[in-house]
C-alpha positions in Angstrom: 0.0 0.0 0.0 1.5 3.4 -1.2 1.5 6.0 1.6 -0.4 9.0 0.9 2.3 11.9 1.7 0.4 15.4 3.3 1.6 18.4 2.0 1.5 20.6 5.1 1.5 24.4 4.3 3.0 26.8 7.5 1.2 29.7 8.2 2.3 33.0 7.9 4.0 34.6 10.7 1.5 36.8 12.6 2.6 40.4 13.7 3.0 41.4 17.5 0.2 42.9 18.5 1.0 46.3 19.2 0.7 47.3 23.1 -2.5 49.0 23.9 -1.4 52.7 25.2 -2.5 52.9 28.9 -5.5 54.8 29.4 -5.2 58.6 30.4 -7.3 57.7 33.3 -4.8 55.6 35.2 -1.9 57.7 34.3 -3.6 60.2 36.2 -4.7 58.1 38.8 -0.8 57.3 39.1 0.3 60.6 39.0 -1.9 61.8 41.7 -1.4 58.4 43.9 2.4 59.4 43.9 1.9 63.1 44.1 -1.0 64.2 46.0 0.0 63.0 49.5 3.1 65.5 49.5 1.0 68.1 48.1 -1.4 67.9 51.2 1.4 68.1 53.8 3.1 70.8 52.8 0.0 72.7 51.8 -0.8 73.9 55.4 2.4 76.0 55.3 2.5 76.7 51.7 -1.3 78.3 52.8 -0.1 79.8 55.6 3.5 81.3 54.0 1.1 82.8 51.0 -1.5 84.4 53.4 0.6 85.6 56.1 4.2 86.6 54.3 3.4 86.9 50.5 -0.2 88.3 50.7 1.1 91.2 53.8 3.9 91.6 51.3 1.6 92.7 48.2 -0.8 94.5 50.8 2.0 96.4 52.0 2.8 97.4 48.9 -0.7 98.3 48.0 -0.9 100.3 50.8 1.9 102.5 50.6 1.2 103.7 47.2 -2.2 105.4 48.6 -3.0 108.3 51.2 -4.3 106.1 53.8 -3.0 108.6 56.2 -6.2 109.3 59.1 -8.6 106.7 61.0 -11.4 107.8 59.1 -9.8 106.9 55.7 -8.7 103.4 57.9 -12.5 102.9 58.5 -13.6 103.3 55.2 -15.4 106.5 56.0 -13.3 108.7 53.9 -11.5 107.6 50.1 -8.5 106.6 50.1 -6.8 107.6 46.7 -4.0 106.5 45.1 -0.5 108.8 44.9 2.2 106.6 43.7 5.7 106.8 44.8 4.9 110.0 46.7 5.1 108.5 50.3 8.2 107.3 49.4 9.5 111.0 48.6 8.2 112.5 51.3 9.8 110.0 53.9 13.4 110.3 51.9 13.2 114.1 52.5 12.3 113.7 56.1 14.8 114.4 58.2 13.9 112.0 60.9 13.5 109.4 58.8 17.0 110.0 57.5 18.2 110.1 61.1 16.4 106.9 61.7 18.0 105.1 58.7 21.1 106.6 59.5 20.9 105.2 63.2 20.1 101.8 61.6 23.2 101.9 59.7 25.4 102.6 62.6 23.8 99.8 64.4 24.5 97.7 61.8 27.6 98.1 61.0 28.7 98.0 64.7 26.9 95.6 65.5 28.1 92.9 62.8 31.7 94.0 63.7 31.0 93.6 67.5 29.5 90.1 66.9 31.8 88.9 64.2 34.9 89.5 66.2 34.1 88.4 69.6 32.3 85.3 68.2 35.6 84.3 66.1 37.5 85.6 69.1 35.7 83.0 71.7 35.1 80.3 68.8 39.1 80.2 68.1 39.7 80.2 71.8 37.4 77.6 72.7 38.6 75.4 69.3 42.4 75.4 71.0 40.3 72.9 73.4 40.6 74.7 76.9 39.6 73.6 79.5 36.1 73.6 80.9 35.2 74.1 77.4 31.5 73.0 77.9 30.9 75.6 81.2 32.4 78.3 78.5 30.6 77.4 75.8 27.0 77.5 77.7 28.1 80.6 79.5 28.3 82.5 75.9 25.9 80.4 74.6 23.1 81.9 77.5 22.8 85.4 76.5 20.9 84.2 72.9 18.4 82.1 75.0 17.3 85.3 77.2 14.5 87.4 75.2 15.0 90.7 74.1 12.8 92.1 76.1 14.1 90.6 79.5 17.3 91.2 78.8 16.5 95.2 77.9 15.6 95.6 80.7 18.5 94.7 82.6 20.4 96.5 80.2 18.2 99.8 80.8 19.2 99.6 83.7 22.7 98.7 83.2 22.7 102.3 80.9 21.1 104.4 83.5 22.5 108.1 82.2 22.8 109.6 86.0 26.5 110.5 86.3 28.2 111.2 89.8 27.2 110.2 93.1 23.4 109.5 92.4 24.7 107.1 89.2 23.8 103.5 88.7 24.7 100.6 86.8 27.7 101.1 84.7 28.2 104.4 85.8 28.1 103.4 89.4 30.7 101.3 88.7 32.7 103.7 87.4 32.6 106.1 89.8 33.7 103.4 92.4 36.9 102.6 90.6 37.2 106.7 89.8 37.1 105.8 86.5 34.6 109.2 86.5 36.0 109.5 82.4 34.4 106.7 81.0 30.9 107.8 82.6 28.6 109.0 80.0 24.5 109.4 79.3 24.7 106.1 76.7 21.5 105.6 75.2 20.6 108.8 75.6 23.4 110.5 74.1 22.3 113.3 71.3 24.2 111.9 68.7 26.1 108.5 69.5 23.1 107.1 71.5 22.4 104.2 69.3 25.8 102.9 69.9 25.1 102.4 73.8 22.4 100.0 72.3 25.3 97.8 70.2 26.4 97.0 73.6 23.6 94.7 74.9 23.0 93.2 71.4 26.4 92.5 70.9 26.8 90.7 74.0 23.2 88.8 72.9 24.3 87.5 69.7 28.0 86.8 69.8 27.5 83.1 71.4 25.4 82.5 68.4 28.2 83.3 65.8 31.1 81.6 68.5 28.8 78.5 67.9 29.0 78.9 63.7 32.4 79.2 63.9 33.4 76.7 66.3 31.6 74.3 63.9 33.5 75.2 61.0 36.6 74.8 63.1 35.7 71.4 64.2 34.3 70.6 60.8 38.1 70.7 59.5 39.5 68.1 58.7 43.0 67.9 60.9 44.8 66.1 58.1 44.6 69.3 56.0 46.4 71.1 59.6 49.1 68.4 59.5 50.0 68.6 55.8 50.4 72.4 56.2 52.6 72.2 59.2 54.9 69.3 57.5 54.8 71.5 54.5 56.4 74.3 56.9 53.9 76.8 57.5 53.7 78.5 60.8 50.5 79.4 63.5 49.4 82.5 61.2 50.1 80.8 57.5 48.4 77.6 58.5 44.9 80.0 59.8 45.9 82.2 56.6 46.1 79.9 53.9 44.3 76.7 55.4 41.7 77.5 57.9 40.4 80.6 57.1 39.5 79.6 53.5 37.5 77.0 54.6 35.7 79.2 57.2 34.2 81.6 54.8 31.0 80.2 54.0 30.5 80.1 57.4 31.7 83.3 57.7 29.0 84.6 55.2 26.6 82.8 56.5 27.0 84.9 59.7 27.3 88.2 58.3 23.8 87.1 56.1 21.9 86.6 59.2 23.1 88.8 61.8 22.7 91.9 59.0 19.3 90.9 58.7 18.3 90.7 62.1 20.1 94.0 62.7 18.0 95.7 60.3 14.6 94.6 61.9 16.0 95.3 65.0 12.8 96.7 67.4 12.1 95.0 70.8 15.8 95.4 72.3 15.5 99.3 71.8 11.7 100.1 72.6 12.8 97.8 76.1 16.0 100.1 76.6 15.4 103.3 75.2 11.7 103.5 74.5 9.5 104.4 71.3 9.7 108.3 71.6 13.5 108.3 72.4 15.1 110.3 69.1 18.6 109.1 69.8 18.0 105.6 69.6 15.1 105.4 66.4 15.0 103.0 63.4 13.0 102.4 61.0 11.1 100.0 63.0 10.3 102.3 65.9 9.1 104.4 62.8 6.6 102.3 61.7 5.2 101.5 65.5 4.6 105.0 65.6 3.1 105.4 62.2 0.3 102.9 63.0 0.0 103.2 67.2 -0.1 107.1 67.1 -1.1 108.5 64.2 -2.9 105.8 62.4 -0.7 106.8 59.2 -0.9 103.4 58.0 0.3 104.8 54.7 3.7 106.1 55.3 3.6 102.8 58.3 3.8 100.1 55.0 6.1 102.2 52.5 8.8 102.1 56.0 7.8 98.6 56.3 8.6 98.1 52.2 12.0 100.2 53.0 13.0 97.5 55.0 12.3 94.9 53.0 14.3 96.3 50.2 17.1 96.9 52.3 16.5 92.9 53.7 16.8 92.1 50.1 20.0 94.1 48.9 21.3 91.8 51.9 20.0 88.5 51.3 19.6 88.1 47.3 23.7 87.9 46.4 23.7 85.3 49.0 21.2 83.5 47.8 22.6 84.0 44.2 26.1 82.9 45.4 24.5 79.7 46.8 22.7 78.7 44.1 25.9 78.9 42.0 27.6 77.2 44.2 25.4 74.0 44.0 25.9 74.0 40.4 28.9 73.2 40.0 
């Protein structure tokens, strides 16, 4: 019997199905599974940071480009019209706002030299690992956790003007070691008055900057101290060339945020000196007495935006610097 041979055909090769794109639905569903739980916990402070910083801010603004100068205009019982940049003139030809600013930059210049050198003084002492270092280190460390206030008043006293027998505080002390010379009015000195207030805030803030700098010293690696020295260099070379490089961010950093508390300053002087003492104003004490005496809420927010600008001058090359900085 002849076998009966089967042609068998192959069938063509079928193309791969092509994948079925995901629907749009469950991408979003995706995305908002993996982003939406962030989004709610930071949106508390992201609400709270646009109400109570950005939306003041813009208010501000608003506010000083008007003549919202009386209560009733306040109240909404007289118009308040808008005058542009005049505010701004009129508080740039005032000369007790020029006074005040010109206080403020006193204060801040003496007072970021105060703090800067005794904090680097204390931090470098402290770093050569003296003893009791910990008693020190909370000792100068204390002042910062005392309020402003509190510790104005101590200082108030501490500044009393009465010279000669009847004198107190630093004066008194003075005049015991008949040092009479060095006995003056301070804070209420006619034109170096705001300098008596440098004293107090000096001695406030200069554990803060001891503690920057004492972490930049300890953050320094000793071998880079031990190649200098076996490369030759001497005590001053090795803080010249080795130590003092690597201190300057933290050196910037200070100077960034002691000059901007310096320009806000407020409760240290209203507790010391008051808010109607002319020796010892600032902007701040400016805007207080804008809006508490004379309800000039007006000229009150175009101070307020003075600051800020002057806060910014500060604080935007830093922040420029530092964002370079990561780049690379």
């Amino acid at each position: 019997m002849t076998p009966v041979s089967e042609t068998v055909t192959s069938a063509p090769p079928q193309a791969a199905p092509k994948p079925t794109p995901a629907p749009k639905r469950s991408k979003r569903k995706q995305w908002i599974k993996r982003n939406l739980p962030p989004i709610l916990l930071i949106s508390p402070s992201l609400i709270l940071v646009g109400v109570f910083v950005y939306w003041l801010i813009f208010s501000s603004v608003g506010t000083s480009l008007t003549n919202n100068h009386t209560m009733p205009q306040v109240m909404g019982a007289e118009e308040v019209e808008f005058v542009g940049l005049e505010n701004y003139a009129n508080l740039l030809r005032d000369p007790d706002f020029l006074h005040s600013l010109r206080n403020l930059g006193l204060y801040t210049l003496v007072f970021l030299v105060g703090t800067m050198f005794f904090g680097f003084l204390w931090a470098w002492i402290l770093e050569k690992r003296a003893r009791f270092e910990g008693f020190f280190r909370s000792v100068l460390l204390f002042p910062m956790a005392v309020s402003s206030v509190a510790a104005g008043v101590v200082w108030r006293w501490l500044l009393s003007p009465t010279e000669g027998k009847n004198s107190s505080g630093l004066n008194r002390i003075f005049e015991s070691l008949g040092l009479t010379g060095l006995e003056n009015s301070w804070a209420q000195d006619s034109k170096w008055g705001i300098l008596a207030v440098t004293i107090p805030a000096v001695w406030q803030l200069s554990g803060y900057v001891m503690a920057l700098f004492l972490a930049g010293f300890r953050g320094i690696p000793n071998e880079l101290r031990e190649a200098a020295r076996v490369d030759g260099a001497n005590e001053w070379q090795l803080y010249r060339h080795v130590l003092f490089p690597q201190l300057s961010p933290v050196a910037l950093s200070a100077v960034i945020i002691i000059g901007h508390m310096s320009l806000k300053v407020f409760d240290l002087i209203m507790a010391i000196a008051g808010k109607d003492a002319y020796q010892t104003m600032v902007p701040a004490i400016d805007v207080y007495n804008f809006i508490s005496g004379r309800q000039d809420y007006a000229n009150a927010a175009a101070v307020g935006v003075i600051m800020l600008l002057a806060v910014l001058v500060l604080i935007v090359p830093y922040l420029v610097h530092t964002a370079r900085e990561d780049k690379r």
